[in-house]
NUROFI-874937 format. One line per 2 residues: their letters; for each residue y, x, z of C-alpha. Coordinates in steps of 0.1 Angstrom, whole numbers, always signed. Layout:
% NUROFI-874937
a = Y:X:Z; ...;
//
This chain:
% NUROFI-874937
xx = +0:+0:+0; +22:+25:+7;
xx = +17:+48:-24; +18:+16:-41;
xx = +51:+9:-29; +70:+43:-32;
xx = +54:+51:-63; +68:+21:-82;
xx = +101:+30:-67; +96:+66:-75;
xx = +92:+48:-113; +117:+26:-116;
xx = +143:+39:-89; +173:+21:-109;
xx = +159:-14:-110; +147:-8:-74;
xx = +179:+4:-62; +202:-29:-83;
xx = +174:-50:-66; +185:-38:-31;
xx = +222:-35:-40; +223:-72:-52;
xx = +200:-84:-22; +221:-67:+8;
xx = +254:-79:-8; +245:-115:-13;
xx = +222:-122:+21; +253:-101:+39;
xx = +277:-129:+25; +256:-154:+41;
xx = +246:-142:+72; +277:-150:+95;
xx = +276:-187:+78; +239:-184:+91;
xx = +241:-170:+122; +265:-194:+136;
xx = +240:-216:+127; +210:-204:+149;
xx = +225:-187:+180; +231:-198:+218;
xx = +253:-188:+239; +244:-200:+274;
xx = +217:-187:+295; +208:-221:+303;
xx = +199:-227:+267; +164:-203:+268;
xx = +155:-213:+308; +115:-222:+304;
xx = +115:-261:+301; +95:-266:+332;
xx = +116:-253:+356; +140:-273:+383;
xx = +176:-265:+368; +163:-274:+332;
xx = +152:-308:+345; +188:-310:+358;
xx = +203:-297:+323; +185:-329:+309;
xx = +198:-353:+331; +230:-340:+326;
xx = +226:-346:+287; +208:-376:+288;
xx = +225:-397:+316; +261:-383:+320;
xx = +271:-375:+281; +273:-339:+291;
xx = +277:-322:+252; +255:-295:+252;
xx = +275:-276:+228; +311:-279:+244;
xx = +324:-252:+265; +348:-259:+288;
xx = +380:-241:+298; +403:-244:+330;
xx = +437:-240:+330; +456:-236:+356;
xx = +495:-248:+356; +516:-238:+380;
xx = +554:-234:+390; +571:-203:+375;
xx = +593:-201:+411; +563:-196:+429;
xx = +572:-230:+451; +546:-261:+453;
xx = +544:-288:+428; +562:-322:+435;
xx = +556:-346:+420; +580:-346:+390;
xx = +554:-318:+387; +525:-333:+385;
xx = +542:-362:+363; +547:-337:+339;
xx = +516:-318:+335; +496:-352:+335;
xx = +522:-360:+303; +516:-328:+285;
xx = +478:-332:+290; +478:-362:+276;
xx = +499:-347:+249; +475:-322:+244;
xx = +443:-343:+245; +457:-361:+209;
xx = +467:-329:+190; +439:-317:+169;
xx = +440:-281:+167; +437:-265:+130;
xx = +413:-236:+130; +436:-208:+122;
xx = +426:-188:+88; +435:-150:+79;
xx = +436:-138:+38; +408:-115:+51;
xx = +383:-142:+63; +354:-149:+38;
xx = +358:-178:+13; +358:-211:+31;
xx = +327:-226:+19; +309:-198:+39;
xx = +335:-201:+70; +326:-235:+90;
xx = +359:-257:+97; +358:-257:+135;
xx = +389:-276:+140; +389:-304:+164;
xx = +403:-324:+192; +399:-309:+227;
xx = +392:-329:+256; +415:-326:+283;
xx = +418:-339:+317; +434:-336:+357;
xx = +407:-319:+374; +419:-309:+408;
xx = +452:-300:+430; +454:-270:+454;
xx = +453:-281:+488; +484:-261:+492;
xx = +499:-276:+457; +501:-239:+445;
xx = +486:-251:+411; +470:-279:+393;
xx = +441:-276:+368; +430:-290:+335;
xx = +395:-293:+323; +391:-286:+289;
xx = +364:-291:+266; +358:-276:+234;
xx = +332:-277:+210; +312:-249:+198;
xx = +296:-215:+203; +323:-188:+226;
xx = +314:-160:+196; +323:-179:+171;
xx = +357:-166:+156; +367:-198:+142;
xx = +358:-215:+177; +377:-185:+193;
xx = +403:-187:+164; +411:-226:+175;
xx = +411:-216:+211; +437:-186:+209;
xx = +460:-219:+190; +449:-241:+217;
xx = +462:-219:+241; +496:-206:+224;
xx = +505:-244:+220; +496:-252:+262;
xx = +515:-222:+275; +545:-230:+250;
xx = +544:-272:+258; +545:-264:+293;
xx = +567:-237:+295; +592:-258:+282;
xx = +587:-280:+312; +596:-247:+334;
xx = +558:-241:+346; +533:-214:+338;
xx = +499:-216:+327; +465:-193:+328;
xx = +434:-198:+316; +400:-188:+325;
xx = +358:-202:+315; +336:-187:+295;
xx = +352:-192:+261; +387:-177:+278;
xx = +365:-142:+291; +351:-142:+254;
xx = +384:-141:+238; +402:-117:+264;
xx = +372:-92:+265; +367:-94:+229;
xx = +405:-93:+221; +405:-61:+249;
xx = +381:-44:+234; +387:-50:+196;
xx = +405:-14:+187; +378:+6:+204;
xx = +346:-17:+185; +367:-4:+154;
xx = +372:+31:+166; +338:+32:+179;
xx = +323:+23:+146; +344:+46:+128;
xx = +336:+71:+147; +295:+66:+143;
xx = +305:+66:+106; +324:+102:+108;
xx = +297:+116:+131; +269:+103:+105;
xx = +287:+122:+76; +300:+148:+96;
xx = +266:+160:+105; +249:+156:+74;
xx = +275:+179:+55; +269:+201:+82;
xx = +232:+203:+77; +226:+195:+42;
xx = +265:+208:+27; +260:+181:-1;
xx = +283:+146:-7; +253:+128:-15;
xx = +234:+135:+12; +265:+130:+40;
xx = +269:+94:+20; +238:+78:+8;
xx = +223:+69:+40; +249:+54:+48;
xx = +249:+33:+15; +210:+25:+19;
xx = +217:+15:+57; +241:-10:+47;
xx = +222:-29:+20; +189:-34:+35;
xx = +214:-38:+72; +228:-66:+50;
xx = +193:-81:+38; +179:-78:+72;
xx = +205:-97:+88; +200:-125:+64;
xx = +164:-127:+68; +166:-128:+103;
xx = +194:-157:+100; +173:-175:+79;
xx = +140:-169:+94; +156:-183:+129;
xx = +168:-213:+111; +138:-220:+90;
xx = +114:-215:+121; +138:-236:+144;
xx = +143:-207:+167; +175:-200:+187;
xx = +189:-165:+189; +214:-155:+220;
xx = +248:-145:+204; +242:-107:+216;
xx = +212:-105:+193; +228:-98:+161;
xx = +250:-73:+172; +221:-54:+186;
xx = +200:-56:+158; +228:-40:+139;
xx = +230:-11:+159; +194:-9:+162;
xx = +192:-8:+122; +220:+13:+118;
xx = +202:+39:+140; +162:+38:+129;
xx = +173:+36:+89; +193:+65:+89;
xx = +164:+85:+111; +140:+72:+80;
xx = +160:+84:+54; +168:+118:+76;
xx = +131:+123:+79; +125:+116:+42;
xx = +157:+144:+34; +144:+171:+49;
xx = +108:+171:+39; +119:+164:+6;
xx = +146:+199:+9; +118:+217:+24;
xx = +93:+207:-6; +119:+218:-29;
xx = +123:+248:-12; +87:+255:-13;
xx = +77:+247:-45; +108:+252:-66;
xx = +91:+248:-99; +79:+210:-90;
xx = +98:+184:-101; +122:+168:-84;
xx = +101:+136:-91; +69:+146:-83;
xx = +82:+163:-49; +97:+126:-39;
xx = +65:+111:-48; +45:+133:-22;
xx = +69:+133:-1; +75:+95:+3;
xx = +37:+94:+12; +35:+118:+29;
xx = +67:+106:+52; +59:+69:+46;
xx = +28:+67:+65; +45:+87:+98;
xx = +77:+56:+91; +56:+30:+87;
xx = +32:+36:+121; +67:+43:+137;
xx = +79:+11:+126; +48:-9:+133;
xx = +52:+5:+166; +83:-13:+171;
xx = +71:-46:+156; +45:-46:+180;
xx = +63:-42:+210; +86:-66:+201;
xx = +61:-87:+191; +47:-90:+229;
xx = +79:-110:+236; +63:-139:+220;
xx = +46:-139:+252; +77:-140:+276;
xx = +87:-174:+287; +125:-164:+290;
xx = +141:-178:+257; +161:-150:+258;
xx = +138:-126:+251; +112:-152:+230;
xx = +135:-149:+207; +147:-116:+210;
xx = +110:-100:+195; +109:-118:+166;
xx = +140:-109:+152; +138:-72:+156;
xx = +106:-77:+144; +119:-90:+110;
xx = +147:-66:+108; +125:-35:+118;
xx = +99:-50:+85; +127:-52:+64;
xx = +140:-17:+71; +108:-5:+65;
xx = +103:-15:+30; +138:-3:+23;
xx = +127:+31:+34; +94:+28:+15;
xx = +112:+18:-18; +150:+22:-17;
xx = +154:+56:-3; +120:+70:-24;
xx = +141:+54:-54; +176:+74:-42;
xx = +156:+106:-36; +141:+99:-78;
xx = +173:+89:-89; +194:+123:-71;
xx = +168:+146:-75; +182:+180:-66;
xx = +215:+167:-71; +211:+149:-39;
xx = +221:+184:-21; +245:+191:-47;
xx = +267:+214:-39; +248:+234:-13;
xx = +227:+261:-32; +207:+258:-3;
xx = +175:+254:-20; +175:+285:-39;
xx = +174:+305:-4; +142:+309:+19;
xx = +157:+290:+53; +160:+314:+82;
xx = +141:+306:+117; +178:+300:+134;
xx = +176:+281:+169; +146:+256:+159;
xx = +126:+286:+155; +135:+301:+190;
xx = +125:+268:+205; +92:+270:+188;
xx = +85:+304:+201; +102:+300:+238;
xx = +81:+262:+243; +49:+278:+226;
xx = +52:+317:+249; +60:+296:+281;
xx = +45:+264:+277; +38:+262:+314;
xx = +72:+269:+325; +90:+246:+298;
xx = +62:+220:+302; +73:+220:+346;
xx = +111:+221:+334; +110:+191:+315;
xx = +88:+171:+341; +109:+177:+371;
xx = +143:+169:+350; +128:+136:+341;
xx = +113:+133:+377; +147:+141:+392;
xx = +168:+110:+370; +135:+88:+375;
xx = +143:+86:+416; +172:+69:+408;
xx = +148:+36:+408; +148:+42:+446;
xx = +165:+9:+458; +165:-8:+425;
xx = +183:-42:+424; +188:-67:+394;
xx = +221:-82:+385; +214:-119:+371;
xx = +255:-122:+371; +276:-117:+336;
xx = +284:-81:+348; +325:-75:+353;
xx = +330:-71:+314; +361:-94:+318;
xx = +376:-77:+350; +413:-68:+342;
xx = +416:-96:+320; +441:-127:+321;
xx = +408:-148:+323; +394:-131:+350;
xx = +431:-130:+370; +437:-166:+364;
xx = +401:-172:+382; +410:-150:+412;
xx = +438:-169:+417; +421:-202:+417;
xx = +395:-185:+441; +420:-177:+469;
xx = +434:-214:+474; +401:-231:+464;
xx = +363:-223:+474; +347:-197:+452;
xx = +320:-224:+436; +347:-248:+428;
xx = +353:-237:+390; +315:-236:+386;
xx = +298:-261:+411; +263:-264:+418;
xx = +252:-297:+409; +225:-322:+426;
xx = +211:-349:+399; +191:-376:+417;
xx = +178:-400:+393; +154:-434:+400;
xx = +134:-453:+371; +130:-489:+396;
xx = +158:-491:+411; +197:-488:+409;
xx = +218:-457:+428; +244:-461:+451;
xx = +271:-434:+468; +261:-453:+504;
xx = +224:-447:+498; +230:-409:+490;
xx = +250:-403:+515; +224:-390:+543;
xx = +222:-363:+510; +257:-351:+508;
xx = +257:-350:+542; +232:-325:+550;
xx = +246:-307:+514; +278:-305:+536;
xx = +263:-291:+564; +243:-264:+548;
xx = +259:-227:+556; +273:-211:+527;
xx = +287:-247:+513; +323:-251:+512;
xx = +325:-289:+502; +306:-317:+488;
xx = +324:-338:+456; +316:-376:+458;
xx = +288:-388:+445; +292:-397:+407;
xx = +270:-427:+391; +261:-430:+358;
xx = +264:-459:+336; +233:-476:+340;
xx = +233:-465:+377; +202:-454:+376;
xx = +215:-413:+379; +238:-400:+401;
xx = +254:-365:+404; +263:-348:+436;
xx = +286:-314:+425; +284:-289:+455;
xx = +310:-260:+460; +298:-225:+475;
xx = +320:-202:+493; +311:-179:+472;
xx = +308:-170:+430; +282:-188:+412;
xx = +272:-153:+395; +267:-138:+431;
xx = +232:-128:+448; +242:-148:+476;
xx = +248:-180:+456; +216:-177:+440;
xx = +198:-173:+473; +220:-205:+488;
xx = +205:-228:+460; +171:-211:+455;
xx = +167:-214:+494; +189:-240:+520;
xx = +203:-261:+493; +165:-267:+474;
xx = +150:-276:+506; +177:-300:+516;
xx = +174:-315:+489; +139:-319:+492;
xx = +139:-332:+528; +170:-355:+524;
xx = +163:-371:+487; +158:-408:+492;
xx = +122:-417:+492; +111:-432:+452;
xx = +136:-404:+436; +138:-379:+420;
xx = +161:-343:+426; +168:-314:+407;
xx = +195:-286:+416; +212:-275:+386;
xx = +247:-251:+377; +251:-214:+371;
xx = +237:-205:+404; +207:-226:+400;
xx = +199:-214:+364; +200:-176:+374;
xx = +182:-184:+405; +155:-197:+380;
xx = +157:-168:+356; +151:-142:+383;
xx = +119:-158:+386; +113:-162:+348;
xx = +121:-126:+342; +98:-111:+372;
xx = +72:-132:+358; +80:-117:+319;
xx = +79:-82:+335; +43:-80:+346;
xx = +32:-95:+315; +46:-80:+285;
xx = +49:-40:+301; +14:-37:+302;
xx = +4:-54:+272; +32:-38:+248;
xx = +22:-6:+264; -20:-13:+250;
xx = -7:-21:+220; +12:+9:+215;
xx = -18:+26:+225; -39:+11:+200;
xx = -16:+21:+170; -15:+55:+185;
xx = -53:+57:+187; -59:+45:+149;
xx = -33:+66:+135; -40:+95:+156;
xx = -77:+95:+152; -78:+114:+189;
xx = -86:+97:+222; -67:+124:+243;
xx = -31:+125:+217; -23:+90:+229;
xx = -26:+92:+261; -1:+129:+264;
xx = +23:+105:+241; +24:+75:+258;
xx = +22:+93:+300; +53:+110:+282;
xx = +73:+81:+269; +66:+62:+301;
xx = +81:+91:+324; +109:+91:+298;
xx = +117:+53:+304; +114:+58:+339;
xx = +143:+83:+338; +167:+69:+316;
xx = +162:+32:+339; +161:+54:+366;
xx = +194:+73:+353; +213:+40:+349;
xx = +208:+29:+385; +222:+62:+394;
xx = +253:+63:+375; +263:+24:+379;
xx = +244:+12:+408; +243:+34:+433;
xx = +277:+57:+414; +301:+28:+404;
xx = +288:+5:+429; +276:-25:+409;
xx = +255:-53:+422; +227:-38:+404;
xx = +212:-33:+368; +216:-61:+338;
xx = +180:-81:+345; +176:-82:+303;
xx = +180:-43:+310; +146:-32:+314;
xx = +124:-52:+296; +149:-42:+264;
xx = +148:-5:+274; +113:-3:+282;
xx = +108:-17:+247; +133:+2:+224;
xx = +130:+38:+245; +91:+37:+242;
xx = +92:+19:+208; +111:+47:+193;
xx = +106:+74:+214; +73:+73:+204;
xx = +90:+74:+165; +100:+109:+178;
xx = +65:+119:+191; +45:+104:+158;
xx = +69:+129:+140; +66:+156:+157;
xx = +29:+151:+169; +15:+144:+131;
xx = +32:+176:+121; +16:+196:+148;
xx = -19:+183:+136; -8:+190:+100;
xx = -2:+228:+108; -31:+232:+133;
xx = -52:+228:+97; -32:+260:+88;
xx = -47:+291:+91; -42:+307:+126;
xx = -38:+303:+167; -32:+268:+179;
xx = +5:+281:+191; +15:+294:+162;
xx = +8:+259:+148; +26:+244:+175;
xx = +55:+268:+165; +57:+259:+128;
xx = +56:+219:+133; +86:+225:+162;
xx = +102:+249:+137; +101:+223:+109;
xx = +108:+190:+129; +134:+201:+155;
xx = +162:+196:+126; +153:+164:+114;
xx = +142:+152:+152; +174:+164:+166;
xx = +198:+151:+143; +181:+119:+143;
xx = +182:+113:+178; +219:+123:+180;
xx = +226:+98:+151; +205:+69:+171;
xx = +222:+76:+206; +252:+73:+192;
xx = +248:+42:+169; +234:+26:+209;
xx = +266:+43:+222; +293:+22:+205;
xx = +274:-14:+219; +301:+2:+250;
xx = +324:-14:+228; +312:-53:+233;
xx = +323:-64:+267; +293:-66:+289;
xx = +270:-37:+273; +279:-5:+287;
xx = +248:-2:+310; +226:-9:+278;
xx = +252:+18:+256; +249:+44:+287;
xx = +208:+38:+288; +199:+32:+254;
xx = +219:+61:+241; +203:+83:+272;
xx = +167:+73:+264; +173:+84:+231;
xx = +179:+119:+238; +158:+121:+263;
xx = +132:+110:+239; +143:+136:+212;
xx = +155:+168:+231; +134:+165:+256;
xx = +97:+149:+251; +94:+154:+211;
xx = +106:+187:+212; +97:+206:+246;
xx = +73:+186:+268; +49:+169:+238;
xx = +50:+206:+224; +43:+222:+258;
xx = +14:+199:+259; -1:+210:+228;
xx = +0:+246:+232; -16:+244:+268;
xx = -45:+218:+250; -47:+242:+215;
xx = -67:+219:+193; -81:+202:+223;
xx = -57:+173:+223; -69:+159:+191;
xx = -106:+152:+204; -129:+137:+194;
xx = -119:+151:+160; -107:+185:+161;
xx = -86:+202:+130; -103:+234:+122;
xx = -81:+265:+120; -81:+274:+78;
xx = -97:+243:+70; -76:+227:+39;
xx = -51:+194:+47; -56:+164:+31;
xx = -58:+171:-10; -26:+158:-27;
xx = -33:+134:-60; -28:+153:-88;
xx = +4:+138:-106; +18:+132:-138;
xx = +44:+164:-146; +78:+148:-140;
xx = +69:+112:-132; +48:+113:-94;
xx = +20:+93:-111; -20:+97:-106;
xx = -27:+123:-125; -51:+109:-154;
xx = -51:+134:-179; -62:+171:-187;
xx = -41:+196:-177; -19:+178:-151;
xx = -11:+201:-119; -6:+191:-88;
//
């Protein structure tokens, strides 16, 4: 399949690379139309369906008209003096809320947007209405309801004119106004935050080019992986928008972003690992064509891409098994992105490579020079002279970062990307007149299916609700229509993201609840605190099931393409120490360092995935090269020596590229933990495991670690297929040379 694959490309490497061009242009197009389509942006929307605050997320829908798609905003309107509202005051803001609750608000459209058949109209009328008073009168507040997802832009785009037309209407009237919610953090963060995405990117770009004209002193080679990157990036974002939509399946809004980094990063290491094979076959055999040297070359490198790739698939795949949402639908996608960056390496960049030939390292006259040993080769030598000493150095580094798991906690909360933001001030502000939980109340649904509700006959229920510690006050009871629901909203004294408001409603508030429900009903605890409370368990549960069966899978691919019982093992104890120190590493720096409730609870399971996942990329490399040389005439070391020789550049520089693509998701508000630890598992994978400890291992095992099936020092490596002179086809007639 795979010679199949990159030797049609190797063929045809025009109409293979217009067939790609044409594909990530058009599907790119699409995809944002798509993707605002198919993705969620509440952690409620992926709870498991049997648990207690999903049954209260139905109610909600089903018996109090909640719209599962608004978002709602608060906005606070106070006094510019400082002094308490009177009620001339109050008049006025209740008149320009009703003003604002009949103005439709135009989604706002820039000359650089896409056309507007592919950009959703997301104008519409907001819903506004008095919430609540200060008990001091320091402030009023407006509930808000819009519709639509907070990452949309043109649901951000109507909410920025929402906003400029409330602050201007009642800053006419002399009064201020703030704003805070969800949708408000989105658009502050996001807005905070927008100069260094673009710098970030930028700079990714410029360190991408930069190194390759440092390595490979050619313009092709600094620019076409760059080029290939973004037209299979663009078909793979399309096929994952439309796989979602066609399947039914929901993605969380963080997903595409992170698929984009995660492409970014892997297709550039494929292409990298295709480059310099393909220079060093040049090198070597300088009468070959450049044709024929793609052709081998794309094999050769295509099956090592392909089990790397695979080996993502199928740890993502094991997500499937997670009952979280969140992640449910996480695997899949990267699943379909990682597949469709694999045939682009198996048929676009064979086609480049074809279509360049030498000039792809035009102008470097590299090629006509034998390449000296430089630093790769004094690794090779120092890991494969003292591969005890480098073997102990590299374990007790990675021991040192990995008892930073010592004390370990898990943050559940949204993390403090919108700290320092108007958002986040305007809720502070609300928070120091009113009880933490009042923006964001837990809420008690009690619903009865023979009989109707009354506020008297709950009240024994919002009594004890009052009386629980950690409650700050108890709403009235709200009935639905047909009586036959009724919602009790409870206020904490402290934040619904907090530890402690998750352990108030997972504990005291559940169990009174339980004891004071009237007899024939039905309760359910629902609200931000409930939900988290309910994905801590989810998640713990998701934990113990998918680390050890992604880790047997990887094993498994390992096994069948290593053909040894013992390489597996060395590569998967070595991944496993590296996860453990880069997790370990980030409960250092922002846990224990900075002083943060604890580590992102997605953090983890999406580290353990992507650090072994394509750390062991790194060790594939690095370890099928090893077994390639040990065929090689000569001592086990000195095979060991060669492979690190030849892989450390193309290792290297690909783990620098990946770390940093991770690095610039420090850019999206909320993701510096995953930035710091992807981008440190990567490094750690490629500095440290692929080229010092997996090596170290080698040397000390000689031709040991590939038992049962040992290479045999001089015995041949596996025959080439003769080719075609000039065209990298089976060699079917006399006289061909291989």
């Amino acid at each position: 399949m795979i010679r199949a694959l990159t030797g049609y490309a190797i063929r045809h490497p025009w109409k293979v690379i217009a067939l790609w061009a044409v594909t990530g242009v058009v599907l790119s197009a699409f995809a944002p139309l798509l993707i605002s389509r198919v993705t969620q942006h509440g952690t409620e929307d992926f709870l498991p369906r049997g648990v207690d605050s999903a049954a209260a997320q139905r109610i909600a829908l089903e018996r109090f008209g909640v719209d599962p798609g608004a978002t709602t905003v608060t906005v606070l309107v106070a006094r510019t003096d400082g002094n308490a509202l009177g009620d001339g005051d109050r008049e006025r803001i209740a008149a320009g809320a009703a003003k604002l609750a009949r103005n439709r608000v135009a989604m706002p459209r820039d000359e650089e947007d896409m056309p507007a058949f592919l950009l959703p109209d997301r104008s519409q009328t907001p819903k506004v209405a008095p919430a609540m008073t200060a008990p001091d009168r320091s402030f009023a507040l407006l509930s808000v309801q819009l519709t639509g997802n907070p990452t949309d832009k043109g649901v951000q785009g109507v909410y920025r004119a929402f906003r400029d037309a409330a602050r201007a209407q009642f800053a006419e009237a002399g009064l201020r106004t703030g704003f805070t919610g969800s949708l408000a953090e989105t658009v502050d963060t996001t807005d905070a935050h927008e100069t260094a995405a673009t710098v970030g990117s930028a700079l990714v770009m410029g360190v991408v080019v930069l190194l390759n004209v440092l390595v490979f002193r050619s313009v092709l080679a600094a620019l076409l992986p760059l080029l290939a990157v973004a037209f299979v990036g663009g078909a793979a974002a399309g096929a994952v928008a439309g796989a979602a939509l066609l399947t039914g399946r929901k993605l969380d809004a963080g997903t595409p972003g992170l698929i984009n980094v995660v492409l970014l990063g892997i297709g550039i290491d494929y292409f990298l690992f295709l480059l310099f094979r393909f220079r060093e076959q040049l090198r070597e055999r300088p009468e070959q064509s450049a044709r024929e040297a793609a052709a081998q070359v794309s094999v050769r490198v295509g099956t090592a891409i392909t089990s790397a790739a695979l080996t993502i698939v199928a740890a993502f795949a094991t997500l499937g098994l997670a009952s979280f949402g969140q992640f449910r639908s996480l695997g899949p996608a990267v699943a379909v992105a990682v597949l469709v960056m694999l045939v682009g390496s198996l048929t676009l960049m064979p086609a480049l490579l074809a279509a360049a030939g030498r000039g792809m390292f035009w102008p470097s006259r590299s090629l006509l020079a034998k390449p000296r040993g430089g630093s790769a080769a004094r690794l090779g030598t120092l890991v494969t002279r003292r591969p005890l000493t480098m073997l102990a150095a590299s374990v007790t580094l990675l021991a040192a970062l990995a008892a930073g798991l010592i004390g370990l906690r898990m943050d559940y909360g949204r993390g403090d990307s919108g700290s320092g933001t108007p958002a986040a001030a305007t809720a502070a502000e609300i928070a120091r007149a009113l009880p933490a939980g009042v923006s964001d109340p837990t809420s008690v649904y009690v619903t009865a299916d023979d009989r109707a509700l009354s506020a008297t006959g709950l009240r024994d229920l919002s009594r004890a609700l009052a009386e629980v510690d950690g409650v700050g006050q108890v709403a009235r009871t709200v009935l639905s229509e047909d009586r036959r629901a009724a919602r009790i909203d409870v206020h904490p004294t402290v934040g619904a993201q907090t530890q402690q408001a998750r352990d108030l409603v997972s504990g005291p508030v559940r169990e009174a609840v339980a004891r004071h429900a009237p007899p024939g009903t039905a309760a359910h605890v629902g609200g931000t605190a409930a939900i988290f409370a309910d994905v801590a368990s989810a998640v713990d549960r998701d934990l113990r099931i998918v680390f050890p069966v992604a880790a047997a899978l990887i094993a498994l691919i390992l096994l069948l393409l290593l053909r040894s019982l013992l390489a597996p093992l060395v590569l998967l104890l070595s991944v496993g120490l590296g996860f453990a120190a880069t997790l370990g590493a980030a409960t250092l720096v922002f846990q224990h360092g900075l002083g943060e409730p604890g580590v992102g609870f997605t953090l983890p399971l999406v580290l353990f995935l992507f650090v072994v996942a394509l750390g062991t990329d790194y060790n594939i490399l690095i370890a099928d090269r090893i077994r390639e040389e040990m065929r090689r005439p000569g001592t086990s070391r000195a095979a060991v020596a060669r492979a690190v020789r030849h892989t450390t550049p193309a290792v290297a520089m690909a783990g620098v590229v990946l770390a940093a693509s991770f690095a610039t998701l420090a850019t999206t508000p909320g993701n510096a933990q995953m930035a710091f630890a992807m981008a440190l598992g990567i490094l750690l994978s490629a500095l440290v495991l692929s080229l010092v400890l997996v090596p170290a291992l080698a040397a000390l095992l000689g031709r040991a670690l590939w038992w049962p099936l040992r290479p045999r020092a001089g015995s041949e490596a596996p025959r080439q297929r003769r080719t075609e002179p000039g065209r990298g086809l089976p060699c079917r007639q006399p006289g061909c040379t291989s």
